[in-house]
C-alpha positions, 0 to 999 in steps of 0.5 A, a space after each residue: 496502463 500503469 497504477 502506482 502500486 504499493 507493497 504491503 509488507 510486515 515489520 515482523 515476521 510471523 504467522 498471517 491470522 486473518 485476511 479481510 480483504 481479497 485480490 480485486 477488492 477496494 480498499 479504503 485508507 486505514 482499513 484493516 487489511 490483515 493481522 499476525 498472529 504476535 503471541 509473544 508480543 501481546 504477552 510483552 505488551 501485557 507484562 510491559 502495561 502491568 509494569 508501567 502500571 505498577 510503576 506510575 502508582 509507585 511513582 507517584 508516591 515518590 517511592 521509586 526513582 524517575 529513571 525506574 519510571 522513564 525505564 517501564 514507561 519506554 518499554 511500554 511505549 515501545 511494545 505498544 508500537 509492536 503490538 500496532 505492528 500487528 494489524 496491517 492497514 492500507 495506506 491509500 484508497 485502492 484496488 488489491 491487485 496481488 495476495 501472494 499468502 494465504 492465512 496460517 502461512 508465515 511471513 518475513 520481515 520486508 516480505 511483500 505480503 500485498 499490493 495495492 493500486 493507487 488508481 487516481 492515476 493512472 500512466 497510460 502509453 498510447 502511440 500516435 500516427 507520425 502525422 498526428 504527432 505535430 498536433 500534440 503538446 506536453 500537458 495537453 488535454 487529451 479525451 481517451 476511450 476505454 471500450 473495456 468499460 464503454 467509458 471517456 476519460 480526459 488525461 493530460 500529456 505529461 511526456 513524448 519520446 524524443 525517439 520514435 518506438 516500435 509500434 505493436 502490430 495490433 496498435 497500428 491495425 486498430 489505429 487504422 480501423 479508427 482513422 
């Protein structure tokens, strides 16, 4: 069986401040999963604020130029995406499969730091008997059995090799318990 998975990486490096979540948690779109630390961010956020501030009220009494205002205005605006950096959040509903860090470690711009199962679908290899194999079709509606969980789900055939493959030892012996 096989989820989408989705990697959950930094844009910055720095240091993991806190994790909300653990592997085997679900998760929800949005939610918080993790923030860095960003010191020196939330300081520029805090000086870039301070001077747009500053600048919007001079601004408005015509005592400074539009390009000084545009200027603090961009800086504002950029550190406000740096500091949105900060705090990672899921981008799906899911399942955390992996944390490869712990709190206090630092991670690297592009390192994965989590990922996520999508688990609304879910591809799903199953072998069929040669002399079953006439009875499918693509898109066909199929009923499976996951005894894991003592639950039925309903899948559809989205694709059948064109070559037969070597089926697993333990895949022909529960196939022959089942017939």
């Amino acid at each position: 069986m096989e989820a989408v998975e989705i990697n959950i990486a930094p844009k910055i490096t720095d240091n993991i401040v806190k994790f909300y979540v653990k592997e085997g948690d679900k998760v929800t779109k949005d939610q918080i999963l993790l923030e860095l630390d960003g010191k020196d961010i939330i300081a520029a956020y805090n000086y870039a604020q301070t001077e747009f501030d500053r600048t919007s009220e001079i601004y408005k009494r015509n005592a400074t130029s539009k390009q000084n205002y545009d200027t603090k205005k961009y800086k504002y605006d950029d550190a406000i995406i740096k500091k949105d950096w900060l705090v990672l959040k899921s981008p799906i509903n899911g399942k955390i499969l992996y944390k490869y860090y712990n709190e206090g470690e630092m991670v690297t711009i592009g390192k994965k730091i989590l990922t996520i199962a999508d688990l609304k679908e879910i591809d799903v290899r199953v072998y069929i008997p040669h002399n079953k194999i006439a009875s499918i079709n693509i898109n066909g509606k199929v009923i499976g059995y996951l005894p894991e969980i003592n639950k039925n789900f309903t899948g559809y055939i989205y694709t059948i090799n064109d070559e037969a493959e070597f089926t697993p030892r333990m895949c022909k012996q529960e196939m022959k318990e089942s017939d």
